[in-house]
PDB file with one MODEL, atoms N, CA, C and O in Angstrom:
MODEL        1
ATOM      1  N   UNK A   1      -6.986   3.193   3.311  1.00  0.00           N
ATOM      2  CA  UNK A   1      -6.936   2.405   4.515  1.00  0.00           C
ATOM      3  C   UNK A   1      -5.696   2.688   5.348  1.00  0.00           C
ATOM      4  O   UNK A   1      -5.788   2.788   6.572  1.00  0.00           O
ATOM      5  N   UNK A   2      -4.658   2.805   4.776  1.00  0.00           N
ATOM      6  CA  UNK A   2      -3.458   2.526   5.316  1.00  0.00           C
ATOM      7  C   UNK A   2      -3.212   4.088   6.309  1.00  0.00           C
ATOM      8  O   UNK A   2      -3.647   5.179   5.941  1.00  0.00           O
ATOM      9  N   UNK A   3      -2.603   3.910   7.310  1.00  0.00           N
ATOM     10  CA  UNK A   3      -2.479   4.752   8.479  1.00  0.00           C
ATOM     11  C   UNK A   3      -1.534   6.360   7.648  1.00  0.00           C
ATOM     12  O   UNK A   3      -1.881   7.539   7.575  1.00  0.00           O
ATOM     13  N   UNK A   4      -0.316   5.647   7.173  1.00  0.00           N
ATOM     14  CA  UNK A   4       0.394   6.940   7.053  1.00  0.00           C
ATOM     15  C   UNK A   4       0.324   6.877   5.499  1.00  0.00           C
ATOM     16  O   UNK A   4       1.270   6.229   5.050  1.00  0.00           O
ATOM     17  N   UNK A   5      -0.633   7.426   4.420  1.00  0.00           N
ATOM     18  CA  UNK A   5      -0.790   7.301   3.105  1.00  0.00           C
ATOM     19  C   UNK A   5       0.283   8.363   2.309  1.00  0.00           C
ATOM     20  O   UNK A   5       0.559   9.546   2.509  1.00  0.00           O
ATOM     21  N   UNK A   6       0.671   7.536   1.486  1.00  0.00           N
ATOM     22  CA  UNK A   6       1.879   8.023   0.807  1.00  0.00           C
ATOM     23  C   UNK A   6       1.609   8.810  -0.472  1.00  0.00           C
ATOM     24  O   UNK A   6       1.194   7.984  -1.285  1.00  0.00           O
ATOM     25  N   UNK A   7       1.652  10.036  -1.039  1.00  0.00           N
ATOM     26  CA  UNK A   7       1.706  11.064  -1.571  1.00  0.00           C
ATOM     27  C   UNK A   7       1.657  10.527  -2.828  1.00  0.00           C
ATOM     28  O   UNK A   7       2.794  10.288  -3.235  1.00  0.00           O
ATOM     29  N   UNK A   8       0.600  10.177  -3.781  1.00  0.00           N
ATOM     30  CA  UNK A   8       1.182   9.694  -4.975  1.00  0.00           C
ATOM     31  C   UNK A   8       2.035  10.838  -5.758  1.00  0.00           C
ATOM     32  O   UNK A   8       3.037  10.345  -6.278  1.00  0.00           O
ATOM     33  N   UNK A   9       1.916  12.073  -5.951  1.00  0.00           N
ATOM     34  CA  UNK A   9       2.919  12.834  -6.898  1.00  0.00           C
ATOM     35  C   UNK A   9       4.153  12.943  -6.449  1.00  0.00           C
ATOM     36  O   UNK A   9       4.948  13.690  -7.019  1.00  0.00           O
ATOM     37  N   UNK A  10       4.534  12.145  -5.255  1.00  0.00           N
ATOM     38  CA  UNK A  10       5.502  12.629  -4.260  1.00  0.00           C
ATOM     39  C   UNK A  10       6.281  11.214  -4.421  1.00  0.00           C
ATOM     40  O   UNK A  10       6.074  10.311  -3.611  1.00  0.00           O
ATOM     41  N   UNK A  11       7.374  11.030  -5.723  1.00  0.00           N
ATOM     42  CA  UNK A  11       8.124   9.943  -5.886  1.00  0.00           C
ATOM     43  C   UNK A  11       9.683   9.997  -6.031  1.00  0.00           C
ATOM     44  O   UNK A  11      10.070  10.435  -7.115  1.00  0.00           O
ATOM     45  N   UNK A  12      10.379   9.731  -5.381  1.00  0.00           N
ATOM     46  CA  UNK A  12      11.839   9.857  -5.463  1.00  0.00           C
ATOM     47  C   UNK A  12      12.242   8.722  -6.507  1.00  0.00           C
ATOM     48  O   UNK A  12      11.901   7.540  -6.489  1.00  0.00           O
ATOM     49  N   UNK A  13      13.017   9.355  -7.377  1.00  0.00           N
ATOM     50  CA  UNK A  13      13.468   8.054  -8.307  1.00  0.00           C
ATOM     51  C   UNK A  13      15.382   8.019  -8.012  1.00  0.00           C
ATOM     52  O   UNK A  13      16.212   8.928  -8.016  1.00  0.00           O
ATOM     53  N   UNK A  14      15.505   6.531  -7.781  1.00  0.00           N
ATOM     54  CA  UNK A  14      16.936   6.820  -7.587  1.00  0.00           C
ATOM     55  C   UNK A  14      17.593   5.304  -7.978  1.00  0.00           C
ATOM     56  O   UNK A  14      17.079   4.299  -7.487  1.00  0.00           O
ATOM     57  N   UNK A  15      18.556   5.215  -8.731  1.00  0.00           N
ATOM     58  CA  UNK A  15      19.578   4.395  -8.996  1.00  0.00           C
ATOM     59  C   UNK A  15      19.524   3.272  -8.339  1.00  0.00           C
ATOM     60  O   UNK A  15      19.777   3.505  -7.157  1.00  0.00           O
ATOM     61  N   UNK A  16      19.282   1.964  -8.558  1.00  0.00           N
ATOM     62  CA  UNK A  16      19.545   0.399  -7.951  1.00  0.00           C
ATOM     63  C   UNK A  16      20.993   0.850  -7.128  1.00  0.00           C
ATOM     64  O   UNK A  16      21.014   0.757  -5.900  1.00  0.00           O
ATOM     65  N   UNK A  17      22.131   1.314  -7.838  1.00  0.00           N
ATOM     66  CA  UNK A  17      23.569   0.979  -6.896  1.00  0.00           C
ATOM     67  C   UNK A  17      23.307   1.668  -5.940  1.00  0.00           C
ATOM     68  O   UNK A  17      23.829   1.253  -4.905  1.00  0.00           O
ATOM     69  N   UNK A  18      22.421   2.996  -5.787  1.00  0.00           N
ATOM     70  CA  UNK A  18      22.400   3.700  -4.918  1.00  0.00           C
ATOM     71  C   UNK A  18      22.216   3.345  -3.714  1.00  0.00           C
ATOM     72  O   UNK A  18      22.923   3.530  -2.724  1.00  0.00           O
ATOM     73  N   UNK A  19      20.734   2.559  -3.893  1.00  0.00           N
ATOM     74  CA  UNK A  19      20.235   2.065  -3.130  1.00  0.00           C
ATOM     75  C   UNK A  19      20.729   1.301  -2.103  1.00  0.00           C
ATOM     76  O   UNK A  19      20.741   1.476  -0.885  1.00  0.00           O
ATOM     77  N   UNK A  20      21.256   0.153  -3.027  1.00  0.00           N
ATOM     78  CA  UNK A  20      22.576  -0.925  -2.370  1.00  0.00           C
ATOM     79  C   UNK A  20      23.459  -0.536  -1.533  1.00  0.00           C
ATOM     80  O   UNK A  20      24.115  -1.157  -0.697  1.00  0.00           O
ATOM     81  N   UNK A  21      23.413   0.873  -1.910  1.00  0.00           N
ATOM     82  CA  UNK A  21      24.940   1.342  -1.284  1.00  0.00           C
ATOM     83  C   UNK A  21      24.738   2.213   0.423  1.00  0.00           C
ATOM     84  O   UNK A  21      25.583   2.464   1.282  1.00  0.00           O
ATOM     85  N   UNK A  22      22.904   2.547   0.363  1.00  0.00           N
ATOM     86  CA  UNK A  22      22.446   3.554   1.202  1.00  0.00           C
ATOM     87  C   UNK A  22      21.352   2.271   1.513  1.00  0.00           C
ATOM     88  O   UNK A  22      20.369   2.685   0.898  1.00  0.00           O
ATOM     89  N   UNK A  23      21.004   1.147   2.021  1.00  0.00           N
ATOM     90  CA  UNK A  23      19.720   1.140   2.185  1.00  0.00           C
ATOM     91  C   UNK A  23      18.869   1.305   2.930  1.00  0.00           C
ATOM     92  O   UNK A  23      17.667   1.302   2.665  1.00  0.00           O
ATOM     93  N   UNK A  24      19.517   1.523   4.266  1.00  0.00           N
ATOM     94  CA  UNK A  24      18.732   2.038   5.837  1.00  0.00           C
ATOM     95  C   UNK A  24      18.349   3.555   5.381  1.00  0.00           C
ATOM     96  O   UNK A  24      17.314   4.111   5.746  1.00  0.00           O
ATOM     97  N   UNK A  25      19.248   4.098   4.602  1.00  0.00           N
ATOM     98  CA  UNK A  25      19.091   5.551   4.297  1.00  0.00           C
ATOM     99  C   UNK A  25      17.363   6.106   3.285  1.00  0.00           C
ATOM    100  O   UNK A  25      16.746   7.171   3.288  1.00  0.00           O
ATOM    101  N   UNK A  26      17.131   4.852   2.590  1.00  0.00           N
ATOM    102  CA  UNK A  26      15.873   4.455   1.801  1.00  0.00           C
ATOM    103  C   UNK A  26      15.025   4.333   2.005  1.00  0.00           C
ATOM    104  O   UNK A  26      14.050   4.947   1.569  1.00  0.00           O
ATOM    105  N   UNK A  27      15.080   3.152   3.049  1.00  0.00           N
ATOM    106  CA  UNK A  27      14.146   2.666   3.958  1.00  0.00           C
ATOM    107  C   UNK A  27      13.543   3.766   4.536  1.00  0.00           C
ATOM    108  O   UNK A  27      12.387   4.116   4.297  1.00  0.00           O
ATOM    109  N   UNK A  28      14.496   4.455   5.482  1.00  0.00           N
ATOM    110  CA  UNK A  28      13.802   5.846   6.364  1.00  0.00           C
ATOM    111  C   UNK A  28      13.223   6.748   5.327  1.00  0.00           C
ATOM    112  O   UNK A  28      12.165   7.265   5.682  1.00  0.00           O
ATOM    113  N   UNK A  29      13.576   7.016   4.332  1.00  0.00           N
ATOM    114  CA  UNK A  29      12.732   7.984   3.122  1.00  0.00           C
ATOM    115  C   UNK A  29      11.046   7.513   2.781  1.00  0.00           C
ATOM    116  O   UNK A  29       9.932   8.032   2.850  1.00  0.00           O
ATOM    117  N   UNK A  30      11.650   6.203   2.379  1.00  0.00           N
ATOM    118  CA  UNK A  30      10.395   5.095   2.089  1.00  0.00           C
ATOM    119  C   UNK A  30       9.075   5.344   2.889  1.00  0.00           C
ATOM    120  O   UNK A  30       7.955   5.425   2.384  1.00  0.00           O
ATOM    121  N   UNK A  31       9.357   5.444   4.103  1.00  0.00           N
ATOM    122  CA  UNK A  31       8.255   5.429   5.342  1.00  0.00           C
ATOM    123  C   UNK A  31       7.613   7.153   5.044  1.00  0.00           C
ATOM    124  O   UNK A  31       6.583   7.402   5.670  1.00  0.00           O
ATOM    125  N   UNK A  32       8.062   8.080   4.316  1.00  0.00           N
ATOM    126  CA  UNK A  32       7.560   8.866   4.129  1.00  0.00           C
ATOM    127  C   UNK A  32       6.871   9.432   2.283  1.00  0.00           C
ATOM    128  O   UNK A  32       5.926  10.111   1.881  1.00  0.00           O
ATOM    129  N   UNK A  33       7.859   8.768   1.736  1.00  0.00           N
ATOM    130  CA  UNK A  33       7.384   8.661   0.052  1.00  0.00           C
ATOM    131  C   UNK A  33       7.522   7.224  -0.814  1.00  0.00           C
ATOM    132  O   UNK A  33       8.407   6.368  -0.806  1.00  0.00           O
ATOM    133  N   UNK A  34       6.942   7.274  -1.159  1.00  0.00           N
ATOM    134  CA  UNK A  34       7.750   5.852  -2.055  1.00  0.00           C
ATOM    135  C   UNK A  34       8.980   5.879  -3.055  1.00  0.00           C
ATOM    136  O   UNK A  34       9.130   6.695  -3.964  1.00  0.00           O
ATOM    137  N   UNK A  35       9.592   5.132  -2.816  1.00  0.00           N
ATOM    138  CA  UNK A  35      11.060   4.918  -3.549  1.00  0.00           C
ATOM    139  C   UNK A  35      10.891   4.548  -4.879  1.00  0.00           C
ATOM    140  O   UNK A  35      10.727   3.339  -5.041  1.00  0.00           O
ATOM    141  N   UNK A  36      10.883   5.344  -6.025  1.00  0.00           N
ATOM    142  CA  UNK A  36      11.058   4.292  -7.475  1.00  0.00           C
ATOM    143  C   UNK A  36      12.531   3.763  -7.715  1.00  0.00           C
ATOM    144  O   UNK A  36      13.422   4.497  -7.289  1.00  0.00           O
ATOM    145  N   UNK A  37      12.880   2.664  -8.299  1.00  0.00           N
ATOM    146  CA  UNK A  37      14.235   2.046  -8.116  1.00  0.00           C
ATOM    147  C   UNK A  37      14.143   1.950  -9.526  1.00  0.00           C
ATOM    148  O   UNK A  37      13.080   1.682 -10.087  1.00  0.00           O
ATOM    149  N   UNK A  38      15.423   2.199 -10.246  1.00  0.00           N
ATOM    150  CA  UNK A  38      15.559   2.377 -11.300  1.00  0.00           C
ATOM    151  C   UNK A  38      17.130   1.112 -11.355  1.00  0.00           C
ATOM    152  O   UNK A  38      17.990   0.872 -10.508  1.00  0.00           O
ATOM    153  N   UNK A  39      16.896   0.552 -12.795  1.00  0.00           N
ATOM    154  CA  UNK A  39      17.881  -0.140 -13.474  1.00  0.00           C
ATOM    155  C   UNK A  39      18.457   0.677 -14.374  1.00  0.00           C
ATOM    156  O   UNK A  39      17.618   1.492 -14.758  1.00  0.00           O
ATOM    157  N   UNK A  40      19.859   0.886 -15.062  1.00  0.00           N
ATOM    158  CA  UNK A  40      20.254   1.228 -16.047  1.00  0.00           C
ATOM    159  C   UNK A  40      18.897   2.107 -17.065  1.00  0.00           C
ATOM    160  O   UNK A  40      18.531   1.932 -18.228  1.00  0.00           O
ATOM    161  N   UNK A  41      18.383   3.176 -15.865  1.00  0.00           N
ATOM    162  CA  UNK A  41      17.428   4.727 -16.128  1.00  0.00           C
ATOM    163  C   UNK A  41      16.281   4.037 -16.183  1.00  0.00           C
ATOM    164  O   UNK A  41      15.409   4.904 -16.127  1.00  0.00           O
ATOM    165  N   UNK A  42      15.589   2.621 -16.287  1.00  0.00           N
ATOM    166  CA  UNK A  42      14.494   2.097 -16.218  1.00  0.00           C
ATOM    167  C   UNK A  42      13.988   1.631 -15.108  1.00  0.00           C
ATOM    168  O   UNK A  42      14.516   0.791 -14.380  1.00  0.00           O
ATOM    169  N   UNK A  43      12.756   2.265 -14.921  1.00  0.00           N
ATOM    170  CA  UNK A  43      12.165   1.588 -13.869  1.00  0.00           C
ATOM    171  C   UNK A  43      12.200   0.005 -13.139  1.00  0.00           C
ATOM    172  O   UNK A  43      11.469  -0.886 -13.572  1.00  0.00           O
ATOM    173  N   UNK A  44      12.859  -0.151 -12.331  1.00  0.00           N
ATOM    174  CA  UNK A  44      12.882  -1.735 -11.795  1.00  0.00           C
ATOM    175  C   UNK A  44      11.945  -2.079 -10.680  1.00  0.00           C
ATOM    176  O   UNK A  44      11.446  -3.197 -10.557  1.00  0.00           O
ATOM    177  N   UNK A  45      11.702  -0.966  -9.787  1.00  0.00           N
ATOM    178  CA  UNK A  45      11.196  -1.430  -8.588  1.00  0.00           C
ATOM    179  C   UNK A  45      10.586  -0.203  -7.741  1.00  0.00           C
ATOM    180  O   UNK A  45      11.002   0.937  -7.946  1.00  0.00           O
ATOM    181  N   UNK A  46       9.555  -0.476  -6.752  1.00  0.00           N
ATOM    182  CA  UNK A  46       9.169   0.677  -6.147  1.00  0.00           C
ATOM    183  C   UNK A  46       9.708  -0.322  -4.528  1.00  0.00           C
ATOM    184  O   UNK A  46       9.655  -1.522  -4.258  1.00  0.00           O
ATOM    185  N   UNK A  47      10.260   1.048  -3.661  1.00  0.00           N
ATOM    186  CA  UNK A  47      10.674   0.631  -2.159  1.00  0.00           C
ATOM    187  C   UNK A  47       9.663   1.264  -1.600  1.00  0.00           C
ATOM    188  O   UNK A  47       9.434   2.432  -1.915  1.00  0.00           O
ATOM    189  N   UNK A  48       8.742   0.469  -0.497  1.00  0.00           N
ATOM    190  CA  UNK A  48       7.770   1.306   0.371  1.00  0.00           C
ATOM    191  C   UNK A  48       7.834   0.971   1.612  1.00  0.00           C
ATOM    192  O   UNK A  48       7.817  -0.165   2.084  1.00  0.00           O
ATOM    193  N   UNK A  49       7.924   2.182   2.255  1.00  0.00           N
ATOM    194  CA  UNK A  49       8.692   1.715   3.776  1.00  0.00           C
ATOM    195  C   UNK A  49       7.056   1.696   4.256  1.00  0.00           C
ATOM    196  O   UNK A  49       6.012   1.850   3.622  1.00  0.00           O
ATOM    197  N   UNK A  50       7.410   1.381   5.955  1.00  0.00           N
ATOM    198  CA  UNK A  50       5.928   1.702   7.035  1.00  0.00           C
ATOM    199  C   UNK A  50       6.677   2.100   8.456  1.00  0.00           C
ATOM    200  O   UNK A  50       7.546   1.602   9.172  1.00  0.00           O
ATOM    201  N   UNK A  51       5.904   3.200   8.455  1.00  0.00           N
ATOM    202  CA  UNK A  51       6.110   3.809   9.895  1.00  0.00           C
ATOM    203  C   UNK A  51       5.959   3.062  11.113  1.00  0.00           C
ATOM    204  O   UNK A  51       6.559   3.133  12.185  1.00  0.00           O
ATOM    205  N   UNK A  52       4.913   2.245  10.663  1.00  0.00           N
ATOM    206  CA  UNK A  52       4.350   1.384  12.199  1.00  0.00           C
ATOM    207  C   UNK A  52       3.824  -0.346  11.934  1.00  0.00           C
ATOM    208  O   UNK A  52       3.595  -0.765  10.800  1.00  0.00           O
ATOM    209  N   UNK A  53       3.752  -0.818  12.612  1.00  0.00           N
ATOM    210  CA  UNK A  53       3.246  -1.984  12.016  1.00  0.00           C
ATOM    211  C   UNK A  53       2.042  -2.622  11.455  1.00  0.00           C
ATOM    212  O   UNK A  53       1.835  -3.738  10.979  1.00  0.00           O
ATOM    213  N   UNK A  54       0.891  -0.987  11.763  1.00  0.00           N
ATOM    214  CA  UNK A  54      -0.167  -0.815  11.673  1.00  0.00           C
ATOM    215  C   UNK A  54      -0.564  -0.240  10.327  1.00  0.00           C
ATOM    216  O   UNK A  54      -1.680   0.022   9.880  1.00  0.00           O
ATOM    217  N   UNK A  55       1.094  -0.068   9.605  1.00  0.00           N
ATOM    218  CA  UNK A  55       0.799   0.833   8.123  1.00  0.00           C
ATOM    219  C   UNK A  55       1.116  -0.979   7.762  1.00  0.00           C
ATOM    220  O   UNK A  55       0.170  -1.604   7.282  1.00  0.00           O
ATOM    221  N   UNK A  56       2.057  -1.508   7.943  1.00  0.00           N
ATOM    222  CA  UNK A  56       2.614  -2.984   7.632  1.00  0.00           C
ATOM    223  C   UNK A  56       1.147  -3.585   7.142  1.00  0.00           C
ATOM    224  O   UNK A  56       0.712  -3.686   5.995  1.00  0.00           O
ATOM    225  N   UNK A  57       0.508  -3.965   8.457  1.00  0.00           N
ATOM    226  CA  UNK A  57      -1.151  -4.703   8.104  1.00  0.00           C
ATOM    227  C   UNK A  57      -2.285  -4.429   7.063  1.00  0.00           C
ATOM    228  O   UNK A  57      -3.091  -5.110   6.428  1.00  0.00           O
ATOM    229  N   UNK A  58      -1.961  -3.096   7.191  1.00  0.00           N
ATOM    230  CA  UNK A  58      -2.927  -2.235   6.509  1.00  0.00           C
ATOM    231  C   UNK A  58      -2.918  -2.587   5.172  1.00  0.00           C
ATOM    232  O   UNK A  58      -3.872  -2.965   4.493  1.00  0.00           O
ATOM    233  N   UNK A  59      -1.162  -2.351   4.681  1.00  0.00           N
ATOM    234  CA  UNK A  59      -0.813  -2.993   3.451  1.00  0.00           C
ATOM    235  C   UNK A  59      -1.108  -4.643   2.812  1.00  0.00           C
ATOM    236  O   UNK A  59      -1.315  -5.038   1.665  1.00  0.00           O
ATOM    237  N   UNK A  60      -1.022  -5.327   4.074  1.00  0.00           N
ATOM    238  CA  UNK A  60      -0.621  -6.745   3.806  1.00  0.00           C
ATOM    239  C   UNK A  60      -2.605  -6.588   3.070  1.00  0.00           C
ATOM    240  O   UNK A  60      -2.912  -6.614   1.878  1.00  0.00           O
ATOM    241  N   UNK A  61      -3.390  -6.468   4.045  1.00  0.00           N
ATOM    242  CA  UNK A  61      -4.647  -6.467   4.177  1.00  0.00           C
ATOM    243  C   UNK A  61      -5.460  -6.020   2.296  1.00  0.00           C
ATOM    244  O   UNK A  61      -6.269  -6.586   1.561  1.00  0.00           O
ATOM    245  N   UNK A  62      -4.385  -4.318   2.201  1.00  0.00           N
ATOM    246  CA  UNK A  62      -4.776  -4.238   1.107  1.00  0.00           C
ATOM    247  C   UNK A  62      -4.725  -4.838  -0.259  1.00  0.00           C
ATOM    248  O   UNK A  62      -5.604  -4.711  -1.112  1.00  0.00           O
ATOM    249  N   UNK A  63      -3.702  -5.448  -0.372  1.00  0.00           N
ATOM    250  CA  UNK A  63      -3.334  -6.380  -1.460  1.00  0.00           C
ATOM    251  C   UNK A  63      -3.524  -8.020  -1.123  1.00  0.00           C
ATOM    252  O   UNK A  63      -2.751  -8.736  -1.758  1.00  0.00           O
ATOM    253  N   UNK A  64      -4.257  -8.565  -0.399  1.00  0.00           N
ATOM    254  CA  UNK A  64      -4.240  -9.427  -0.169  1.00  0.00           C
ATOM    255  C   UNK A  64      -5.662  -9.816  -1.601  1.00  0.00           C
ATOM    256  O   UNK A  64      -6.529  -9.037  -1.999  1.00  0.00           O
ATOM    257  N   UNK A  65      -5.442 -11.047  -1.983  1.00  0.00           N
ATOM    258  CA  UNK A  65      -6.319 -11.420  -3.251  1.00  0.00           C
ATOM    259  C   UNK A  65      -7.753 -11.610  -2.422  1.00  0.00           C
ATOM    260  O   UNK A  65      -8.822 -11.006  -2.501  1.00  0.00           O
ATOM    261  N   UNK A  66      -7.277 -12.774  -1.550  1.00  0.00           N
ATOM    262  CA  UNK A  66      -8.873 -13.351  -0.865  1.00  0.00           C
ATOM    263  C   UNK A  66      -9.697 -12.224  -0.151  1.00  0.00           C
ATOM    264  O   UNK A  66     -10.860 -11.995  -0.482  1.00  0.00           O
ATOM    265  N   UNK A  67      -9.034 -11.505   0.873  1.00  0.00           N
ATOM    266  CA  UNK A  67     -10.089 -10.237   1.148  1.00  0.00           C
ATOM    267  C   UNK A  67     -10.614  -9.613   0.739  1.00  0.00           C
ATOM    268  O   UNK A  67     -11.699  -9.264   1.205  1.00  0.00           O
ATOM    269  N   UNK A  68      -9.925  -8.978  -0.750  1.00  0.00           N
ATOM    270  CA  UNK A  68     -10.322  -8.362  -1.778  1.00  0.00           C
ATOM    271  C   UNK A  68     -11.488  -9.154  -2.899  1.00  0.00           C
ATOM    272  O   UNK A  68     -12.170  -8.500  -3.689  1.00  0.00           O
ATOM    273  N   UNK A  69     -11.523 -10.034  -2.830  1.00  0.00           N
ATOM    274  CA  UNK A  69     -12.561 -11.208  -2.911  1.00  0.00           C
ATOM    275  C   UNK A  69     -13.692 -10.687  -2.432  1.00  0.00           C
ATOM    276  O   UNK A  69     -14.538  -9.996  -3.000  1.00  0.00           O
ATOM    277  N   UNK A  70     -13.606 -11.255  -0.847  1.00  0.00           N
ATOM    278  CA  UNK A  70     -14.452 -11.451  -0.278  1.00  0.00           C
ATOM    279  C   UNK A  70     -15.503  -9.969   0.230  1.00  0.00           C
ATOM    280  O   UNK A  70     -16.642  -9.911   0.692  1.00  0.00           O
ATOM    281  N   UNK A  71     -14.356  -8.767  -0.161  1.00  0.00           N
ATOM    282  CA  UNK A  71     -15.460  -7.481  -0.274  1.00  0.00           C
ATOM    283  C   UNK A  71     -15.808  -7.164  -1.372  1.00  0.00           C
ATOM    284  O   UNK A  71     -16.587  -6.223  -1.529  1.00  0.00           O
ATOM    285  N   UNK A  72     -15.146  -8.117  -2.748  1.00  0.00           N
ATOM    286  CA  UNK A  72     -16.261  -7.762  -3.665  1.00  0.00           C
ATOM    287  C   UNK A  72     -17.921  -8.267  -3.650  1.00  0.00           C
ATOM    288  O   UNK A  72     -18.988  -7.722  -3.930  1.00  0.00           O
ATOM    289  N   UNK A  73     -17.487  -9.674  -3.141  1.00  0.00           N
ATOM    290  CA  UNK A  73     -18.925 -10.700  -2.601  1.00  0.00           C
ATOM    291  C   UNK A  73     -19.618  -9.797  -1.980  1.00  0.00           C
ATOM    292  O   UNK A  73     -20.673  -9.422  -2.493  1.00  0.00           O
ATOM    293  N   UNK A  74     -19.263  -9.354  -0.979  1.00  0.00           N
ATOM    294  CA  UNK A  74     -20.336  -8.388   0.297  1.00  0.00           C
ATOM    295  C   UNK A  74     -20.503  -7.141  -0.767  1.00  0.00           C
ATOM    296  O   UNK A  74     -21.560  -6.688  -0.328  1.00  0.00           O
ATOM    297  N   UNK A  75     -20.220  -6.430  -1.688  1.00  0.00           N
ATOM    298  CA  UNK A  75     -20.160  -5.434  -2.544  1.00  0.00           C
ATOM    299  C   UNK A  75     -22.167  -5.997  -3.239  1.00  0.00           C
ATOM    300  O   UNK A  75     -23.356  -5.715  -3.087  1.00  0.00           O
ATOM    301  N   UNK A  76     -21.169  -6.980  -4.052  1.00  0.00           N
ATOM    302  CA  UNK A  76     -22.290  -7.444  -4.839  1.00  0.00           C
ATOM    303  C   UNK A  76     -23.530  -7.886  -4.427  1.00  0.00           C
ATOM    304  O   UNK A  76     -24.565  -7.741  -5.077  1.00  0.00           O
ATOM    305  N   UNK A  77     -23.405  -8.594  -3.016  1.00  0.00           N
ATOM    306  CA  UNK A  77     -24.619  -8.881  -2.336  1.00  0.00           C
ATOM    307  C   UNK A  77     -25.416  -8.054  -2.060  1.00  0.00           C
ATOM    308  O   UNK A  77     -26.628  -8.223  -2.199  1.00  0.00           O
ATOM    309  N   UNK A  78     -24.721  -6.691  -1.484  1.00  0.00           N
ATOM    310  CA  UNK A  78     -25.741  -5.655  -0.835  1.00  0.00           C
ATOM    311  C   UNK A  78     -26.399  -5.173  -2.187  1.00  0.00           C
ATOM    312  O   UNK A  78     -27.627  -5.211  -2.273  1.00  0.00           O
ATOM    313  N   UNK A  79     -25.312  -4.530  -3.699  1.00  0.00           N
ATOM    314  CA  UNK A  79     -26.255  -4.564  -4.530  1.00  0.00           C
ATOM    315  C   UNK A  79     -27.552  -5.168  -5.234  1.00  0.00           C
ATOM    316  O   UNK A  79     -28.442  -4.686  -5.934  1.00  0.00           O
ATOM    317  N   UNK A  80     -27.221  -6.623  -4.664  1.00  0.00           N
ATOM    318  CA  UNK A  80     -28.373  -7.488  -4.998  1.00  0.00           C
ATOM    319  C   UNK A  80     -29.355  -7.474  -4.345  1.00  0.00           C
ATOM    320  O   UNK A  80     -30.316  -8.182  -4.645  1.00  0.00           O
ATOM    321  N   UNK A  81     -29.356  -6.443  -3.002  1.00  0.00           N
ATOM    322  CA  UNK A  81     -30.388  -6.841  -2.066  1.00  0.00           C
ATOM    323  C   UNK A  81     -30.480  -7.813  -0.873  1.00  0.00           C
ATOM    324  O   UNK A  81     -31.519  -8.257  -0.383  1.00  0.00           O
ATOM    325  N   UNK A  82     -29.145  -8.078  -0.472  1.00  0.00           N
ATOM    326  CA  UNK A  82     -28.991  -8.866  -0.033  1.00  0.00           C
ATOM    327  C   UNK A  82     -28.389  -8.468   1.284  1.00  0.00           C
ATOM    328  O   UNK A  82     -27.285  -8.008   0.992  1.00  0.00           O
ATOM    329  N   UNK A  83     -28.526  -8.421   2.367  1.00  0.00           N
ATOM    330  CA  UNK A  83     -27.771  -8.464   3.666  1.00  0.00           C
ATOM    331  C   UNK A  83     -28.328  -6.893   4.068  1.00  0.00           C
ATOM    332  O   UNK A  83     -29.353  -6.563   3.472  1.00  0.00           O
ATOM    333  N   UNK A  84     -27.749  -5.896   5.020  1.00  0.00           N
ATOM    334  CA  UNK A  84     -27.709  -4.815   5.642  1.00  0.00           C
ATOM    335  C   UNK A  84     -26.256  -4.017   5.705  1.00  0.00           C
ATOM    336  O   UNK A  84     -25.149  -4.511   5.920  1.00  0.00           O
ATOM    337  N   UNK A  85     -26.670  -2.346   5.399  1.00  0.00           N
ATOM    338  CA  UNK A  85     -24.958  -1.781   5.038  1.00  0.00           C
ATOM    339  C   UNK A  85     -24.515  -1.733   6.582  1.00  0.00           C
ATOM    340  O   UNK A  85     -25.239  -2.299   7.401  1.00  0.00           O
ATOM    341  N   UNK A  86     -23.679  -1.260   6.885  1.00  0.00           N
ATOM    342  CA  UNK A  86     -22.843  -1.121   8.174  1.00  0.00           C
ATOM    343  C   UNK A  86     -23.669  -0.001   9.125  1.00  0.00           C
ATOM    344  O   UNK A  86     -23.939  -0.125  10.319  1.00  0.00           O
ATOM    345  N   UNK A  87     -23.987   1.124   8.243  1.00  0.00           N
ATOM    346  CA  UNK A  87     -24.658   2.167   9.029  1.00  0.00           C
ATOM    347  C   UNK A  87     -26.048   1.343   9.469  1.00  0.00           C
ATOM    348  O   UNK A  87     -26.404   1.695  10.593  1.00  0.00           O
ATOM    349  N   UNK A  88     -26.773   0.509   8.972  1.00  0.00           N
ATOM    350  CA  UNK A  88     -27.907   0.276   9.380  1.00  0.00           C
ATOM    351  C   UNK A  88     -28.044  -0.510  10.567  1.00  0.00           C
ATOM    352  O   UNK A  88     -29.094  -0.707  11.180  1.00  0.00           O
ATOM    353  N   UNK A  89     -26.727  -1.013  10.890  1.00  0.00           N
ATOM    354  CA  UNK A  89     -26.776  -2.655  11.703  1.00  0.00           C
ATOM    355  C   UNK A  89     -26.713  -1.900  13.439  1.00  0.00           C
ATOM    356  O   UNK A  89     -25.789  -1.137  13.720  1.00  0.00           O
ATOM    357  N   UNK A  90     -27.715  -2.216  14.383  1.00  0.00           N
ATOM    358  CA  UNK A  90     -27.649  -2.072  15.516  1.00  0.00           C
ATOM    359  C   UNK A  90     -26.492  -1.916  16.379  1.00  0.00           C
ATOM    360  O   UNK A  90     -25.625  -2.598  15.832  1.00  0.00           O
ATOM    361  N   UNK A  91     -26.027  -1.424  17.366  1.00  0.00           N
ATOM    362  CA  UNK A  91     -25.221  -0.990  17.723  1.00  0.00           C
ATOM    363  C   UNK A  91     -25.035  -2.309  19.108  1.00  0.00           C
ATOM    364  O   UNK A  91     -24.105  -2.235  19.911  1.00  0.00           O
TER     365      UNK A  91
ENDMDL
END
């Protein structure tokens, strides 16, 4: 979904102090890979920037519980026979 999709093999792993110490510097990376944030060499955190506010929504949209809900419902319905897919519906 999301506008500018981020590279899954494509992960920078870098130090919590680092971070702290650079974080506008992160941020701007972020918007192009995702940040893994590491504690004392363990994974703590992933930083994910957005280019636009349109990658922002995209995200909010994708992880949101209830939407994700509510296209499993429309999922299951059409399997049941129930409603019309998108390609079929009049223009």
């Amino acid at each position: 979904m999301s506008g500018s999709k981020k590279q899954e093999s494509s992960m920078k792993s870098v130090a919590l102090n680092e971070v702290k110490d650079d974080l506008s510097r992160y941020l701007r990376l972020a918007e192009k890979e995702e940040v893994l944030i590491t504690r004392h060499g363990k994974p703590a955190g992933i930083l994910i920037g957005f280019a636009s506010e349109d990658d922002w929504f995209d995200y909010r949209l994708e992880h949101d519980p209830r939407f994700l809900q509510r296209v499993e419902r429309s999922r299951q319905s059409l399997r049941a026979g129930r409603g019309i897919k998108l390609e079929e519906a009049e223009p």
